[in-house]
C-alpha positions as CSV (number, residue, x, y, z in Angstrom):
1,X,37.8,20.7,174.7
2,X,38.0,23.0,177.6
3,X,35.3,25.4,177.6
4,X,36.1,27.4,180.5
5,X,39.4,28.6,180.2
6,X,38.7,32.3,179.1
7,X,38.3,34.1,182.3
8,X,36.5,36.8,181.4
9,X,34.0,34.7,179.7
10,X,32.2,32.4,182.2
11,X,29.6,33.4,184.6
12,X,30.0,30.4,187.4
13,X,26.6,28.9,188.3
14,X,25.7,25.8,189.1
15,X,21.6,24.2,188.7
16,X,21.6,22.0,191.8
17,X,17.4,21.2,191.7
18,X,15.0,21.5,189.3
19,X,10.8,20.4,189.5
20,X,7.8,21.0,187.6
21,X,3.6,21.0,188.6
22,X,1.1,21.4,186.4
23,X,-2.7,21.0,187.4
24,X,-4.7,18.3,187.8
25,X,-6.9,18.5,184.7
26,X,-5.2,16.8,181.3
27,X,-6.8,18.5,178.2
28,X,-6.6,15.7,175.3
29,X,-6.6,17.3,171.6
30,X,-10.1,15.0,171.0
31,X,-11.7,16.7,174.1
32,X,-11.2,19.7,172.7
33,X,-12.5,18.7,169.5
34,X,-15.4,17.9,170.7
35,X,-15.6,21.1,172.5
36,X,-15.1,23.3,169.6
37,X,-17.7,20.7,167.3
38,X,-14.4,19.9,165.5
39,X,-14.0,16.3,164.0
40,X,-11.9,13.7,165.6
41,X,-8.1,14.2,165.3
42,X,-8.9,17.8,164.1
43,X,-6.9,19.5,167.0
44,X,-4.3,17.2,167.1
45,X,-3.3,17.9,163.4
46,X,-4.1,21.7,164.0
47,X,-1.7,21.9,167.6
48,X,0.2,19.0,167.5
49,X,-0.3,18.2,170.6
50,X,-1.5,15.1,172.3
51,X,-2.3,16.7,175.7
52,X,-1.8,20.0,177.9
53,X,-2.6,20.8,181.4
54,X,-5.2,23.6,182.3
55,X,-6.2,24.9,185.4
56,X,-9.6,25.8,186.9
57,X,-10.8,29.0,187.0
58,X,-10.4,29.5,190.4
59,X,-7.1,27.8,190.6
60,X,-4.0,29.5,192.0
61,X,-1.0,30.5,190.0
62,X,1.0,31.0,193.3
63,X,0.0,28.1,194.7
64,X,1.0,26.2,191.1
65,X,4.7,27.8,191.4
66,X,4.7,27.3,194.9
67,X,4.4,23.4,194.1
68,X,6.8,23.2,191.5
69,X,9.7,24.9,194.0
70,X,8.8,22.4,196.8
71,X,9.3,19.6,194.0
72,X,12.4,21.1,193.7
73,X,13.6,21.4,196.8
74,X,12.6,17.9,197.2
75,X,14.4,16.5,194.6
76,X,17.9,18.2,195.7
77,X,17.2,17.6,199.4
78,X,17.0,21.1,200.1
79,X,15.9,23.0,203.4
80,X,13.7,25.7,202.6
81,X,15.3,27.9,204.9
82,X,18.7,27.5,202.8
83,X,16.7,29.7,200.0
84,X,18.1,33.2,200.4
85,X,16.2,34.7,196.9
86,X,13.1,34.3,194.9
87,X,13.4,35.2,191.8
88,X,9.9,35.2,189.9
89,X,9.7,34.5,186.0
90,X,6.7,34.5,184.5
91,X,4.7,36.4,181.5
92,X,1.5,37.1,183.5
93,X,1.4,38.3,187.4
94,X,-0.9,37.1,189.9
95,X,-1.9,40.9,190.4
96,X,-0.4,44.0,189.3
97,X,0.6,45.1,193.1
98,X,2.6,43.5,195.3
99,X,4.8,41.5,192.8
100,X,4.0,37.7,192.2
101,X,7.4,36.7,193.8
102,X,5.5,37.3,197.1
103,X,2.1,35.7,196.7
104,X,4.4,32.5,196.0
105,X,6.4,32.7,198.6
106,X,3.5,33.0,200.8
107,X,1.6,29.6,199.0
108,X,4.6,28.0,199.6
109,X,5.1,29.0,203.7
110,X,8.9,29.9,202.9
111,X,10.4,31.4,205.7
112,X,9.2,35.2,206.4
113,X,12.0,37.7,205.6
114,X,13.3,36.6,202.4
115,X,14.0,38.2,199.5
116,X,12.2,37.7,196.3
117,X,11.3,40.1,193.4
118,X,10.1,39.8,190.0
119,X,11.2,39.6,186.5
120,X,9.6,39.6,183.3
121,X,10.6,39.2,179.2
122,X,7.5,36.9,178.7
123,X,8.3,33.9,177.0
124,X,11.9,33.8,177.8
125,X,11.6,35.3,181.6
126,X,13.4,32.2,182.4
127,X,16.5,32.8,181.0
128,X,16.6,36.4,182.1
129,X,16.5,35.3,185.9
130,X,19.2,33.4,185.0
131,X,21.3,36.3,184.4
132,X,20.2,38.1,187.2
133,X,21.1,35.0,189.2
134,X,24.4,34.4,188.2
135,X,25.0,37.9,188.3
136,X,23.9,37.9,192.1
137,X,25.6,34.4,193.2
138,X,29.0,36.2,191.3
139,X,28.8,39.3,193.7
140,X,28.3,37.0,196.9
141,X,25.2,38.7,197.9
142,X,22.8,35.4,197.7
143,X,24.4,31.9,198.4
144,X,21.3,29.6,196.6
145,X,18.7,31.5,194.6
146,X,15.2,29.6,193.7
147,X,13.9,30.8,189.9
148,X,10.4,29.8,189.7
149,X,8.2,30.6,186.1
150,X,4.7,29.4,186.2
151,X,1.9,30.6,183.9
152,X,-1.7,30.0,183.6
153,X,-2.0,30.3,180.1
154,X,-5.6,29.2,179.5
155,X,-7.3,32.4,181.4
156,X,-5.9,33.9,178.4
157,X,-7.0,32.2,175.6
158,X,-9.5,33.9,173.1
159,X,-11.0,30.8,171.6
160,X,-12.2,32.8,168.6
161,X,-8.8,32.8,167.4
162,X,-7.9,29.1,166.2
163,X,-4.1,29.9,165.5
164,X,-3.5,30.8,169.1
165,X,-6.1,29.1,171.4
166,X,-5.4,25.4,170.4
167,X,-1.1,25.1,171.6
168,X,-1.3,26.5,175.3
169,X,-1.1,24.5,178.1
170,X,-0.2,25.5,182.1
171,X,2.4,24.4,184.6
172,X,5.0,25.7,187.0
173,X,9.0,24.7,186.3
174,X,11.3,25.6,189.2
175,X,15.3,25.6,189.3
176,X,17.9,26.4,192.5
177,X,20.9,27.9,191.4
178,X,24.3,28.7,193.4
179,X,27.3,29.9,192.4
180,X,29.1,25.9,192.5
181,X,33.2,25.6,192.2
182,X,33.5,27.3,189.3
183,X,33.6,24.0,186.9
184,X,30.0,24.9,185.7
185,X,28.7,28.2,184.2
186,X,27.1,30.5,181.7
187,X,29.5,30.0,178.4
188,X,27.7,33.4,177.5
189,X,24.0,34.7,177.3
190,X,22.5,37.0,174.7
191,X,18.9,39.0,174.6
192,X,18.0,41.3,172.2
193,X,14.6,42.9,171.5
194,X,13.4,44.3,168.3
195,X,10.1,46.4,169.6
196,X,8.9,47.0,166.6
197,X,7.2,43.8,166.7
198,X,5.7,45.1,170.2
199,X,2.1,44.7,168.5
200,X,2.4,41.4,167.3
201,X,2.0,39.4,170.4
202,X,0.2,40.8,173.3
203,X,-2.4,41.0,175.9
204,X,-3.5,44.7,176.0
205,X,-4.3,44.8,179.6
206,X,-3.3,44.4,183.2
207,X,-1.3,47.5,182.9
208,X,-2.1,51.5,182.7
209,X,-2.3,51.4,178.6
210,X,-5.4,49.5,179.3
211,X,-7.8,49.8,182.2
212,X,-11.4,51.2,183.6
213,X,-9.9,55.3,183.0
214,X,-7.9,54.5,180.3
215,X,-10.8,52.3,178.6
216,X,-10.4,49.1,177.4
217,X,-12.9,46.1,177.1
218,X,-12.7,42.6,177.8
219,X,-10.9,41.2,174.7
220,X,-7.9,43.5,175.9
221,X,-7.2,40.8,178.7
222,X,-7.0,37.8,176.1
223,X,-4.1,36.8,174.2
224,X,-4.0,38.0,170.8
225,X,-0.7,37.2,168.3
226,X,-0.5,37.8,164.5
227,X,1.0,34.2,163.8
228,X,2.0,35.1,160.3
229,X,4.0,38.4,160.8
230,X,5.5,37.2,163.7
231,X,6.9,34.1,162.8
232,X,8.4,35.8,159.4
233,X,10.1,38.9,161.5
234,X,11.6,36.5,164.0
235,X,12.9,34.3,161.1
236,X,14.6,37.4,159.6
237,X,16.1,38.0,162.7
238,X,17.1,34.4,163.9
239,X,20.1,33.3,162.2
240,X,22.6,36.3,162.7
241,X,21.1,36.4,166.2
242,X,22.6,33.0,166.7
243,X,25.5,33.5,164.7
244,X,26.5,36.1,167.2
245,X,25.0,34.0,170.3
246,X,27.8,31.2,169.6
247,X,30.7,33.6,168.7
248,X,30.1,35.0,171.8
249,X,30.0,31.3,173.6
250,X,32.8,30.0,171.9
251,X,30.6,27.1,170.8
252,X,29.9,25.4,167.8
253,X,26.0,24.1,167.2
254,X,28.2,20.4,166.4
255,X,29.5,20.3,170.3
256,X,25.8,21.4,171.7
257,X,25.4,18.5,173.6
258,X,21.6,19.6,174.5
259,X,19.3,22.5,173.4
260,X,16.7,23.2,175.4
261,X,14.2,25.4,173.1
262,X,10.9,27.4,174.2
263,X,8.2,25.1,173.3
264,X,6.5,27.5,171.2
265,X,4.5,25.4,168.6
266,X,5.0,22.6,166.8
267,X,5.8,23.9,163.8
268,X,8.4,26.4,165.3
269,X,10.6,23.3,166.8
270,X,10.4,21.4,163.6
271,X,11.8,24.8,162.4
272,X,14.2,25.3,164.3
273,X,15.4,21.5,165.0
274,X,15.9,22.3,160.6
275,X,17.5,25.4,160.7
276,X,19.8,24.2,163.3
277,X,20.3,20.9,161.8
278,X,20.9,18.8,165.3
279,X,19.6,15.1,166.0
280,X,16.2,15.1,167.3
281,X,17.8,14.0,170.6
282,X,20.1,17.0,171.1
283,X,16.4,19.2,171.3
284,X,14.5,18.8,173.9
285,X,11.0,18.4,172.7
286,X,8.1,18.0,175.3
287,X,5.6,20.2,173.3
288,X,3.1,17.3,172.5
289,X,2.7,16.8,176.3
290,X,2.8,20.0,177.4
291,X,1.7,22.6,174.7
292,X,3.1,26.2,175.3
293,X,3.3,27.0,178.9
294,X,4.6,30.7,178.6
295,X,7.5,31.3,180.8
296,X,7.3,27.8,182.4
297,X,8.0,26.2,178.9
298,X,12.0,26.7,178.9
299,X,12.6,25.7,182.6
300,X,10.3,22.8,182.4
301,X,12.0,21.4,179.2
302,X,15.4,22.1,181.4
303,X,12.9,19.7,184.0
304,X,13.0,17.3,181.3
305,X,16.7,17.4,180.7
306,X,17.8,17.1,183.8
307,X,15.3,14.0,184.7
308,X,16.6,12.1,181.1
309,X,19.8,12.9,181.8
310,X,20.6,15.3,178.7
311,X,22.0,18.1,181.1
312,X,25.3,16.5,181.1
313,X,28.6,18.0,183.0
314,X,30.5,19.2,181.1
315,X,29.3,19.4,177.5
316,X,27.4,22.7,176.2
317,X,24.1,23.7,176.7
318,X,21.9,25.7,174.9
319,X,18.9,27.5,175.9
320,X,17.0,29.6,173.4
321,X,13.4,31.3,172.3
322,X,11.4,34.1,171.1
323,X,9.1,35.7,172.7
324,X,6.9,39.2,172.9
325,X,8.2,42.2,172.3
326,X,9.9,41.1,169.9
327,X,12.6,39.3,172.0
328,X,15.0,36.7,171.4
329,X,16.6,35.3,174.4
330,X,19.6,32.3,174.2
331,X,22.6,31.2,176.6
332,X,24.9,28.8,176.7
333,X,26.0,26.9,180.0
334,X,28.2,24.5,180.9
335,X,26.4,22.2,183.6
């Protein structure tokens, strides 16, 4: 089938490099069982995952993101100097001024004068820079674009709350984009958010809602998500929101040669991998390695892809989540 014959439909773009860090420190589910005075296997069962990543506390989440674009640029043989655009796409900022785009650009000793900004839709900040980039690379204002997400989950874990503190890990995914011959391309993208589930996953502070004249106290900068609500509006939501993703695509779920999921929790990709009813390896499944990296999850899982050679030219890909606010986020390419 030829999937880009519509001209009005494809977005050209082309993912020429992708790489991944993560920090140094591997988290086993029977460490943390032991931590918490759980018995053996307890967290496994509970998370479903074997191992994550988490970072000191006085590690840097620039200097993670910074690692994971040099990986990149590595892997495609890439100057540095042939960057023309940061984008940054993660959940959680380094700071709240100046944006985390430039803290990584400085960890990483790119070249001074480039341009970088950030963008954020939590979970799925990924796929938004994706947009953004192909939307740039159309317009010929930026040749090669570098999307970095990294997240250091773990500061944010209330370990009070079992549900949430047991399925995140860290890491840093990077991809470099151009604008290619046309041949690959985004088949269509789709976000939509439903904010009245605003309240159902958040961390409270880091902004002006929260802070030392507003009030707030320190539980406001922890993670705190209402498992059970959320997962049952997002399912009410999910199936005509990918009904209309794949209209929109021209795409059936049957040709999706790869889908490349957030890695949200175990449960939720044994849910979805159901509800879309794909072999286990069309979906892209790292969770029980990785846990729930934030942002970082979708790109490092397109890491994952790429490096097992499910990213295949020309056959469809899918990229999808949920994330706060409520958001769902999805697009189709063709690589």
């Amino acid at each position: 089938m030829e999937y880009l014959t519509d001209p009005g439909a494809p977005l050209a773009l082309k993912i020429i490099a992708t790489g991944i860090a993560v920090p140094p420190a591997r988290i086993t589910s029977s460490m943390l069982d032991t931590r918490l005075g759980k018995p053996a296997g307890y967290v496994q069962k509970r998370s479903g995952i074997v191992w994550r990543y988490h970072a000191t506390d006085d590690a840097s989440q620039a200097e993670l993101a910074a690692q994971a674009l040099h990986n990149a640029l590595n892997a495609g043989s890439l100057s540095p100097s042939s960057v023309n655009l940061l984008i940054c796409a993660s959940a959680i900022a380094v700071q709240a001024l100046p944006c985390s785009a430039t803290h990584i650009l400085k960890a990483a000793s790119m070249p001074a004068g480039m341009a970088g900004f950030d963008i954020n839709s939590s979970c799925v900040s990924f796929i938004s820079a994706m947009e953004v980039a192909a939307g740039l690379l159309n317009t010929g204002i930026y040749r090669r674009i570098a999307i970095v997400s990294a997240d250091i989950a773990s500061r944010g874990i209330d370990w009070a709350h079992e549900e949430s503190s047991l399925i995140f890990g860290d890491g840093a995914a990077c991809a470099i984009v151009e604008r290619g011959d046309g041949s690959s391309g985004i088949l269509a993208s789709l976000i939509e958010m439903y904010p009245q589930g605003s309240e159902l996953c958040e961390i409270r502070a880091g902004g002006t809602r929260r802070n030392p004249r507003a009030g707030m106290n320190d539980s406001d900068f922890l993670f705190h998500m209402q498992g059970k609500p959320l997962f049952r509006y997002a399912s009410s939501l999910i199936n005509g929101y990918l009904a209309r993703l794949l209209e929109k695509s021209g795409v059936t779920l049957a040709e999706m040669a790869t889908v490349i999921p957030h890695q949200a929790s175990h449960l939720s990709l044994e849910h979805m991998r159901k509800r879309l009813n794909i072999p286990q390896s069309v979906l892209i499944d790292i969770y029980r390695h990785y846990g729930n990296q934030v942002a970082a999850s979708i790109p490092t899982a397109l890491h994952e892809a790429v490096i097992s050679g499910r990213w295949i030219s020309g056959r469809p890909a899918m990229m999808i989540g949920t994330a706060a606010g409520l958001t769902l986020a999805g697009m189709v390419l063709l690589p």
